[in-house]
N, C-alpha and C positions, 0 to 999 in steps of 0.2 A: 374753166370759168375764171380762174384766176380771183386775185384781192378784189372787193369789194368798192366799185367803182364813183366815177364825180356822179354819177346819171341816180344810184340810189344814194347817194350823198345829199343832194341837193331836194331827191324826194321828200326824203326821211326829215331835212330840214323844217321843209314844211310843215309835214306832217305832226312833227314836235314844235308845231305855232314858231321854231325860229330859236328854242333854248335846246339847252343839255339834257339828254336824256337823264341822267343822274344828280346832278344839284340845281339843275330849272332855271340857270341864270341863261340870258343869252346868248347866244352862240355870236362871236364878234367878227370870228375869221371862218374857214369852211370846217372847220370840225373834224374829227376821226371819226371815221364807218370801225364801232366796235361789233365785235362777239360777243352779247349779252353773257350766254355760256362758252366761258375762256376757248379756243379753239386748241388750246394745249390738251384740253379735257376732254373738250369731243369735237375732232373736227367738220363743222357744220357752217359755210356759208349760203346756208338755203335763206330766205328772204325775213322771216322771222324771228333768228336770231340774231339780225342786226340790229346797233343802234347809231345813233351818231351822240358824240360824246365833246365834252372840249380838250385838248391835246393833253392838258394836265388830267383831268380827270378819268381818261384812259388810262396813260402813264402809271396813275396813283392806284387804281384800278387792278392793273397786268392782269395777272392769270388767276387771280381769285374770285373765289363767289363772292356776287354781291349781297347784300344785306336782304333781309324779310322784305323791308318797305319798296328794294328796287324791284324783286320780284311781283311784288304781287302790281305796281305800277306796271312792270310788261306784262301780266297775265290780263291787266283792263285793255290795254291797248290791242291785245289781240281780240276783245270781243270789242268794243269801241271801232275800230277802225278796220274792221276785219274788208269792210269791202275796198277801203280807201290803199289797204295791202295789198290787195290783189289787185290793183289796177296797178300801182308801181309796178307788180311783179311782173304782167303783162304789158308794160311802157317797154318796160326798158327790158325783156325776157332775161328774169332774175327766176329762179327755181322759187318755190314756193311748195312748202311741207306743214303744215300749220301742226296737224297731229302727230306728224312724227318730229316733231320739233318741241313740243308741247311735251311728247314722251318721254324724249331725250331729257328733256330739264326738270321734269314733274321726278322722275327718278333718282337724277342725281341728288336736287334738293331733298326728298321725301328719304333715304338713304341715309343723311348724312344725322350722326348723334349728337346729342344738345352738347354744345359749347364748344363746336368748330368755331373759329374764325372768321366772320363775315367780314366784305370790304362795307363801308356806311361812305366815308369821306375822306378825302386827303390822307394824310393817315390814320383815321379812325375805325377800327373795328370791332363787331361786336360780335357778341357769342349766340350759334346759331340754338335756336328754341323749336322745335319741333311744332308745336301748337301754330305758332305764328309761319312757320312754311307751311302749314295743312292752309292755315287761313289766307296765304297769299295765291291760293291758287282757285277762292272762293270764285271768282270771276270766271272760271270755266268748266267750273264743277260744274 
């Protein structure tokens, strides 16, 4: 399957109204196709763990977990959008795993002890709270 292509790049744009999955500002140029959960940490280009990002906020991003508020913004968009996903996935035949991608990241989050390191912004990170992962994953409980 290879890197994550222009076909779900240009979906995903869409689909995110045209901004950053991560700070909401507009996307001005095509964007980076991220790994929601870092692909260092589990490697997973199934359709669900992408996002599109802007090249800085990737970058600043790398291979850390993102913060409580990104997560639980992907756990909406996976019931928000669930069908608008699967039609990408079937455009452009992108794999598509919702639950086990869902498991994948409901674990690693749900695992980790209060006061990891979260990415939030640029360099801004904040320390992970157990309460707030349970609750960013209210949206598919």
């Amino acid at each position: 399957m290879g890197a994550p292509g222009t076909g779900v790049r240009r979906r995903f744009i869409d689909l995110q109204d045209g901004a950053c999955f991560y700070c909401g500002r507009a996307l001005r140029s095509a964007g980076d196709v991220d790994h929601f959960l870092p692909w260092s940490r589990y490697p997973d280009d199934r359709l669900d763990n992408l996002v599109v990002a802007h090249p800085a906020c990737n970058r600043q991003k790398r291979d850390f977990l993102a913060s409580a508020p990104h997560l639980a913004r992907w756990t909406q968009r996976l019931c928000d959008h669930d069908l608008a996903l699967s039609q990408i996935a079937e455009t452009v035949a992108w794999p598509r795993n919702t639950a086990r991608s869902l498991s994948v990241i409901r674990s690693t989050y749900l695992k980790l002890p209060d006061g990891v390191a979260l990415w939030l912004e640029q360099n801004r990170f904040v320390p992970s709270i157990h309460r707030e992962l349970v609750d960013a994953f209210a949206a598919v409980s």
